[in-house]
N, C-alpha and C positions, 0 to 999 in steps of 0.2 A: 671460509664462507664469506662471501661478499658481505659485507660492512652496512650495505644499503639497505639489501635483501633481509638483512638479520633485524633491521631495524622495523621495514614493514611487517616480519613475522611476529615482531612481539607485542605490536597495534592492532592488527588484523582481530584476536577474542575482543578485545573492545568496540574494536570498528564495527564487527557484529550484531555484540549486546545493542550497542548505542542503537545501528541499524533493525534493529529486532523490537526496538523499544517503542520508536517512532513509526514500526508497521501497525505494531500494538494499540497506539495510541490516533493511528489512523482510522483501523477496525471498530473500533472504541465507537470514535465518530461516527463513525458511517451505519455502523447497527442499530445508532439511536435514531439517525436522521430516517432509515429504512424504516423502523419501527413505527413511528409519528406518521412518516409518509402512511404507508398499508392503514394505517389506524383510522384515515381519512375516508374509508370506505364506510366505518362503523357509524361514526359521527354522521357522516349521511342520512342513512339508513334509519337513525334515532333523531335527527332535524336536528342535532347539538347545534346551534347554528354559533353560540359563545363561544364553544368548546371548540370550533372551527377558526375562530379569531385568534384562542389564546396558543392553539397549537402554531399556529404559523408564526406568531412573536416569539415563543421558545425555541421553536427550530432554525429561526433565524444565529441565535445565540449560542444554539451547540459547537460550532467550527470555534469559534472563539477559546469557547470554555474548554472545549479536550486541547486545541495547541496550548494555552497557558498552561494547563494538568504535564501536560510531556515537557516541555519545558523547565519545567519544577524538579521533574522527576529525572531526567539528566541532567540538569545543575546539582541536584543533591544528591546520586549516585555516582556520576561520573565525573563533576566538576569539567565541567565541556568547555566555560570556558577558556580553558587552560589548556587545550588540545591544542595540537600545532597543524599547518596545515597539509602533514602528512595523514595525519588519524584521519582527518574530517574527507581526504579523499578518498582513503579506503570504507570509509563511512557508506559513503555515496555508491563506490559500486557495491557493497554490499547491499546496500538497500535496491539497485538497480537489481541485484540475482533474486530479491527477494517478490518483486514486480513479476515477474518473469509470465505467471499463470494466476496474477492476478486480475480479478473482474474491474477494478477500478483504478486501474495504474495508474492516468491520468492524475486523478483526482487526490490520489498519495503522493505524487511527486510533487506536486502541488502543495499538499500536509509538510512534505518534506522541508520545503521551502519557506514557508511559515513560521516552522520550528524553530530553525534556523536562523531565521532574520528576526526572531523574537529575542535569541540570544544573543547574535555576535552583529557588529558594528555596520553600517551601512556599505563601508570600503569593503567587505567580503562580498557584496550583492553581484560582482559582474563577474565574478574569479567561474573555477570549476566546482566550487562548491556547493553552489543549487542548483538546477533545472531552469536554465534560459530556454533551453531546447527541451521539446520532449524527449526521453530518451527510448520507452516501449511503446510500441505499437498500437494503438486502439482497435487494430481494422481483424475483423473477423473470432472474435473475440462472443467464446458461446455462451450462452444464455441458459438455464434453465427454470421456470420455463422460456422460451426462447420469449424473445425481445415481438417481437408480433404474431399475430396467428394469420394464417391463408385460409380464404376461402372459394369455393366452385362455383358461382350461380349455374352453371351449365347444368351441373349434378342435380339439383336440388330444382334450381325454377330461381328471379331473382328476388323476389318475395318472400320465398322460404328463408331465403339468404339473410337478409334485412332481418328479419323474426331473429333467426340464428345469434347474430351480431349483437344483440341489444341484451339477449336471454343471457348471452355468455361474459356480461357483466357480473353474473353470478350476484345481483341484489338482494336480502331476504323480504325487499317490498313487491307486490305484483305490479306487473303496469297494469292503469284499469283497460284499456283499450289497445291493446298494441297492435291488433289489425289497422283499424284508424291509423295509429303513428306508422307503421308498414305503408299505408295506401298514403296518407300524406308525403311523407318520405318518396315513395316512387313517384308522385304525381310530378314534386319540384326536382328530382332527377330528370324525367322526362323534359321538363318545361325548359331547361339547362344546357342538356346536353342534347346539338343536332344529332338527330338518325336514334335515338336511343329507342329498344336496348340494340347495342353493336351486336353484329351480324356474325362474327368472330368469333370462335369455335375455343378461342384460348384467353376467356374474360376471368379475373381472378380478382379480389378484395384482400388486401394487408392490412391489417389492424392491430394497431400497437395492442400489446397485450395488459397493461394495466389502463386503467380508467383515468381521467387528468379529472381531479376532484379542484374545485375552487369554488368558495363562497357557498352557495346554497343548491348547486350542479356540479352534475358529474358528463365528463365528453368524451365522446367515443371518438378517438382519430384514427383516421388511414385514409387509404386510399384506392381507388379503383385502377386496375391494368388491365386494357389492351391492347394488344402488340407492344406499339412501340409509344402510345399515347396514354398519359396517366393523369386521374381525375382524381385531387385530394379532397378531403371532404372530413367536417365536425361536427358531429351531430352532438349536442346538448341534452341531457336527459335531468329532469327534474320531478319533485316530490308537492302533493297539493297537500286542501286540509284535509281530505279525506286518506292522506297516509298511504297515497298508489302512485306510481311514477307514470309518467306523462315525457312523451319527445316534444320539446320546444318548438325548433326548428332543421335544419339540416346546410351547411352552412360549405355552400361548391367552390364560391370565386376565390381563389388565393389569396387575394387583396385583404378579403374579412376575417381568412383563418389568419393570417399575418395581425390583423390587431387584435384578433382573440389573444394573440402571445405580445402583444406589447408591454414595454416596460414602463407604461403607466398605470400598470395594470397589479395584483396582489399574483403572488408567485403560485404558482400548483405544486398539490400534493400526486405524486407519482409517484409509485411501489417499484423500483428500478433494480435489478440487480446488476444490469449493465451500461452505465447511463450513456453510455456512447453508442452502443446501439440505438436507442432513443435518439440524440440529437441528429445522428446518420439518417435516421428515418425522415426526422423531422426535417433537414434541410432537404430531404426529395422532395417534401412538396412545399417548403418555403427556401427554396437556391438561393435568395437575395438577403436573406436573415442570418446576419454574424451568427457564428456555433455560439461566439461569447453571449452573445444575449438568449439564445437557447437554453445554457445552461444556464446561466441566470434566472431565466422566466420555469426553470424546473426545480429552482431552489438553490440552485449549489452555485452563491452568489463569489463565492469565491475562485472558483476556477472561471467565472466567467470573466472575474476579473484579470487572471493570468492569458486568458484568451484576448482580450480587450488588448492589453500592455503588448503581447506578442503579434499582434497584427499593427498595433501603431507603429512600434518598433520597424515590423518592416515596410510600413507606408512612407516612412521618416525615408529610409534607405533608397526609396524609390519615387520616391518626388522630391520638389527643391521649395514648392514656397515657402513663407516664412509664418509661423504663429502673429497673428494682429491681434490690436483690440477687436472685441464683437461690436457688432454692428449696434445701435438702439441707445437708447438712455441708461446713462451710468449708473448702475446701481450707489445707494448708501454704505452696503455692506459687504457688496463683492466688489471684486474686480473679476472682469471676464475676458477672458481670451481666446480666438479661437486658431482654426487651422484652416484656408478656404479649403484647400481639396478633399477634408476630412468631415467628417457630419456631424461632429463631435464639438461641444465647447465646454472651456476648462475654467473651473471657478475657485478662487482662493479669499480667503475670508480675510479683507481688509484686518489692518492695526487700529486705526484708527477710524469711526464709523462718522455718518451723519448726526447731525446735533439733534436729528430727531429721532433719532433711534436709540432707546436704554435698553441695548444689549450687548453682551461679549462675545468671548470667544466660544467659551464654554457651553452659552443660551444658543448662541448658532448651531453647533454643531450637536445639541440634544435635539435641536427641530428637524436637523438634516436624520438624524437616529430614529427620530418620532413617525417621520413619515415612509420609514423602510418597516416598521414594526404595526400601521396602520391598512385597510382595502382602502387603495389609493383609486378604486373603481373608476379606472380608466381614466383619471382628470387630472394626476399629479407624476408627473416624471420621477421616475428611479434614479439614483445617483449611484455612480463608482467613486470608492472615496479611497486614493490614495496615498500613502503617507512613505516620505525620503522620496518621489519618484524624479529620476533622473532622464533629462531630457537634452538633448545636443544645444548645448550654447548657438552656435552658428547658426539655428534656425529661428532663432528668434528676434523680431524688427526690433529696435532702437529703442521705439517705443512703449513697447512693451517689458523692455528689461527698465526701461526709465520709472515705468508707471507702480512696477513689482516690486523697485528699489524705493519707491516714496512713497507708494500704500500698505505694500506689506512686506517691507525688509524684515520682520523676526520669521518670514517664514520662506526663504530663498537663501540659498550658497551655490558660491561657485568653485567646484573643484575640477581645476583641469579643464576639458573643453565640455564640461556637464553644468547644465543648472539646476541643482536638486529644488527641486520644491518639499516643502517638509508636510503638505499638506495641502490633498484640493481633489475639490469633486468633480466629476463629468458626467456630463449630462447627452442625450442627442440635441442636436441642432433643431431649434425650430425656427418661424418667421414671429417676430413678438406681433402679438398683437394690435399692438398701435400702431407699430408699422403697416402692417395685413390693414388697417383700417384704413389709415392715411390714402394705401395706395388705392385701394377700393374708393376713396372718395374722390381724388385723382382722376380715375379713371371714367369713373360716373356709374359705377356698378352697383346700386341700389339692392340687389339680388345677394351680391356678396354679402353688404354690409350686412341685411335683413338675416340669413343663414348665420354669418359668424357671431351674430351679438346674440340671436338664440342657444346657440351653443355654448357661446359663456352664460347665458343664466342655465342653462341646462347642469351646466359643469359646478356652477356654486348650488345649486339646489343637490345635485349628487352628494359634495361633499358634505352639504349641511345632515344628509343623510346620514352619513359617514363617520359625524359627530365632529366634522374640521371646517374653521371658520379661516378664510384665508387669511382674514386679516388688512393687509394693505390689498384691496382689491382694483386697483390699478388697472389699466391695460397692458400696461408694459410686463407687469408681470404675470401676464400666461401670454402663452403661442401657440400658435395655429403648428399641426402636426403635417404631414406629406399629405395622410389622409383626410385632412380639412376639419377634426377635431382638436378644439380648445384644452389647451392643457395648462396648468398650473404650474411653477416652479422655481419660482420664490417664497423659502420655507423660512424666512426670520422673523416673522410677524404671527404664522400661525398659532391657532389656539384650539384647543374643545370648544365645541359648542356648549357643550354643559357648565364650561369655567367662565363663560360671557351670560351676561347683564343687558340685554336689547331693550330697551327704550325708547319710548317717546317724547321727542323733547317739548318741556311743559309748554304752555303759552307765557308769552314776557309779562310782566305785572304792569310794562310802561311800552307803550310801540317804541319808544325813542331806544329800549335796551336793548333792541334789536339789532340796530347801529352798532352797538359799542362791540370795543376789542376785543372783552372778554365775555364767557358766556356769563348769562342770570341763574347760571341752574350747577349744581353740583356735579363735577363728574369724576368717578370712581375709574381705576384701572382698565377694571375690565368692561367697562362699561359701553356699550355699540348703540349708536341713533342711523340706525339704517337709512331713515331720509336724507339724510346726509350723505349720503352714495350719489344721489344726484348732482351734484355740487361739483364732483369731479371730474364726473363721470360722461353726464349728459351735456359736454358744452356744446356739438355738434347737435343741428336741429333734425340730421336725418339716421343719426346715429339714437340721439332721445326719442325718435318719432317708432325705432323697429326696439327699443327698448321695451319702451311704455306698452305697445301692442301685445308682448310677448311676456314681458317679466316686470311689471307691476307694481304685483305685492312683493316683489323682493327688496322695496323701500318702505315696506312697512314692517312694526314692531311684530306682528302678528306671525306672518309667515317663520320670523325666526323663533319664535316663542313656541310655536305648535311645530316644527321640525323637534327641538330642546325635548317636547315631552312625548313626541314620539321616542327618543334615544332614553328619555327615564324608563319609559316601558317595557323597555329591552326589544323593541322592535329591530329586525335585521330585515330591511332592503333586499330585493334583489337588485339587480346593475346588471343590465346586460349588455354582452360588448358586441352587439349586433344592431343593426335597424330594426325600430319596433315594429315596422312593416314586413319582418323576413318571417316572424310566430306565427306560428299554423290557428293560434288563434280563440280555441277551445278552452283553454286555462292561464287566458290573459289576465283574468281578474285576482287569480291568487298570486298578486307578486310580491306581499307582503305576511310574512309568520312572525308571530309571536313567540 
């Protein structure tokens, strides 16, 4: 018998086991993450609105805690790492025959890989050892119940239709009026769509089949077909105090459903048994929205990130320029880098910080944790946070390897023609804000300015909401989005609102100690003198002049004080990620439960 042969036949029951352990502990995963999801309907239904917060911080945490668990569990059965790298490839196609007529292949190969790189050395990461490539198929992959329902309006009338859609939420609350929500519904289809209703004998409604629950609503997605033109569409459905559901609004232009899913956004609970059906769906009516952030924004923060790496991977391949500094004012704590062709910028947590900054490594990167486990309600950019990621030397300017090597040499190697970073987040690309100002003032654009500096107080009041105080509130640190909303994304400085101390600063005992260098007045850690925001904020007189008009009292003690003890009360906000002009209108007033 062949020598070689005989030797893969006496690895292959381990390669198995090992293989059989790590499906095990994939399944594991995914039943709890499925579980919490569906559970999202319940908590609706009873207004948990906490239970809504706490569920989504745990379920962040489950991917983590089952790969460390398998991990454990073949180091101390199998001593894995002591396998050579013949076991670990029969591993692998074992585990590929085990995929085979699995619902979540993707998302195991993925697990797979996790595992993997939990145990053995970074120089394994490029071999045949994990899933660079995917290896099974996602495409057609059935569903029960299937991944969307069809509907007729032909059959029925499209009224009936609309009723249909909403009822098949299957909620145990009544809507109080759902003729109203039907007639408003149909009114703004109408008012949207030329020639409606189509003339066209073959009109049809797909509707993903579970609910996308987030925050204090639940949304019905799909989409309208016909022929060969398709109209996607998210209706919003929400709960008042009289304990009856109500349609929000109904939400046509592509543009709006794309920021309903943005990743500044708190992720959704989705009951998926197929989640690729799902994001298939989803890129029919958002084509220009990475799958990586799809799945992201549906929870499974982790393949979103294997999506992420596997598309840069091949942008790298098929363009030439080179990674630069980012654009704007150098941070204390990061260094930033980006890629022009890419929309993407890469942030690595300096060695050594600013003299005004008393914090680490450690305080970084809980803040960076802090705000993936918070409702960043639309105003705080999502991070992908990498660690060992290997990136082509040769694409990188001069200056950027310079800057890497003198701010944060403990967390850069170079092996071969790769520069590992050991560590670093990514973010999308925005325009900073000061920048966005500058040029608006430049320009002579009074209208801009007036719009984006409402939108920053719009954006700190959300968060104040939120129970998160940015902290250095700078312009530098938020930016303007594609879609002309103020985002947040600089996490070194944040705090609770509840762990801040707002203040008034006293009057001086003497005019002349006003002058002096240091204050007259005691000041504690956490301690915040909101008027003091002006100071830095309002040096521009037409930038102070759209401030002052719009956001006020957000220089006074008051405003943050009464935020504070709305968050004592257990008050939960809603945020919505629409124009408050888009709400039908009827139950504007209950945007706030206890």
């Amino acid at each position: 018998m062949n020598t070689q042969l005989a030797g893969v036949s006496k690895k292959t029951p381990v390669a198995i086991r090992i293989a059989k352990t790590i499906v095990a502990g994939f399944d594991k995963h995914y039943a709890l993450f499925r579980t919490t999801s569906a559970g999202a309907k319940k908590r609706f239904e009873s207004s948990d609105w906490h239970g809504v917060q706490t569920a989504v911080r745990e379920r962040i945490q489950f991917y983590s805690d089952r790969v460390a668990e398998t991990a454990e569990i073949l180091q101390r059965d199998f001593y894995v790492e002591n396998l050579d790298d013949e076991a670990w490839q029969q591993t692998k196609l074992n585990y590929i025959g085990l995929l085979l007529n699995h619902k979540q292949p993707e998302l195991a190969e993925t697990f797979f890989n996790s595992v993997f790189c939990r145990i053995m050395h970074r120089t394994y990461f490029h071999n045949d050892f994990i899933f660079v490539r995917p290896a099974i198929s996602t495409e057609f992959i059935e569903s029960d119940p299937p991944a969307y329902r069809t509907y007729y309006p032909n059959e029925d009338g499209f009224r009936v239709c609309i009723k249909k859609v909403l009822l098949d939420l299957h909620l145990s609350i009544p809507f109080e009026d759902i003729d109203l929500d039907v007639a408003n519904i149909y009114r703004c289809i109408q008012a949207y769509v030329v020639d409606w209703p189509p003339r066209e004998a073959n009109l049809q409604i797909q509707v993903l089949s579970s609910g996308f629950y987030r925050n204090k609503a639940v949304y019905v997605i799909g989409k309208a077909i016909n022929g060969s033109v398709e109209y996607p569409f998210a209706i919003p459905v929400m709960g008042n105090r009289r304990n009856t559901l109500f349609v929000d609004t109904i939400l046509l232009d592509p543009g709006l459903i794309s920021v309903l899913f943005s990743l500044s956004r708190a992720y959704f609970m989705v009951d998926m048994e197929v989640p690729s059906a799902y994001v298939q769906f989803l890129r029919s009516i958002m084509p220009a929205k990475p799958r990586s952030e799809i799945y992201t924004m549906l929870g499974l923060g982790k393949q979103g990130k294997t999506m992420f790496f596997r598309d840069l991977i091949s942008h790298l391949r098929h363009s030439q320029d080179n990674f630069i500094v980012a654009p704007g004012i150098a941070g204390l704590v990061m260094f930033v880098f980006t890629l022009p062709s890419y929309p993407y910028v890469f942030k690595v947590i300096k060695d050594v910080f600013g003299k005004t900054k008393d914090v680490d490594h450690a305080t970084v990167r809980y803040k960076y944790q802090l705000v993936k486990n918070v409702d960043r309600v639309g105003r705080m950019a999502d991070t992908l946070e990498f660690s060992d990621a290997a990136l082509p030397l040769a694409r990188f300017s001069q200056e950027v390897i310079n800057q890497l090597k003198s701010l944060a040499p403990s967390l850069i190697e170079i092996e071969g023609s790769d520069l590992i970073i050991k560590h670093v987040y990514i973010e999308r690309r925005m325009v900073p804000l000061n920048i966005y100002l500058e040029q608006a003032e430049r320009d002579g654009r009074d209208d801009l300015i007036d719009q984006v500096v409402q939108e920053y107080g719009n954006a700190i009041r959300e968060l104040a909401s939120a129970n998160i105080f940015p902290g250095d509130m700078l312009w530098k640190n938020f930016g303007v989005t594609r879609y002309g909303r103020v985002v947040f994304y600089d996490y070194d400085e944040i705090e609770y609102m509840t762990d801040c101390n707002f203040r008034q600063i006293p009057e001086a005992p003497y005019p002349e100690m006003e002058l002096a260098s240091e204050p007259w007045y005691s000041v504690a850690r956490n301690d915040v003198f909101p008027e003091e925001f002006s100071t830095f904020l309002l040096v521009s007189p037409k930038i102070r002049k759209a401030f002052l008009r719009h956001h006020a009292d957000l220089l006074k003690p008051e405003f943050w004080q009464g935020a504070q003890e709305d968050i004592r009360k257990g008050m939960v906000r809603d945020f919505f990620p629409y124009p408050p002009g888009l709400r039908f209108g009827r139950n504007k007033a209950a945007t706030v439960v206890t």
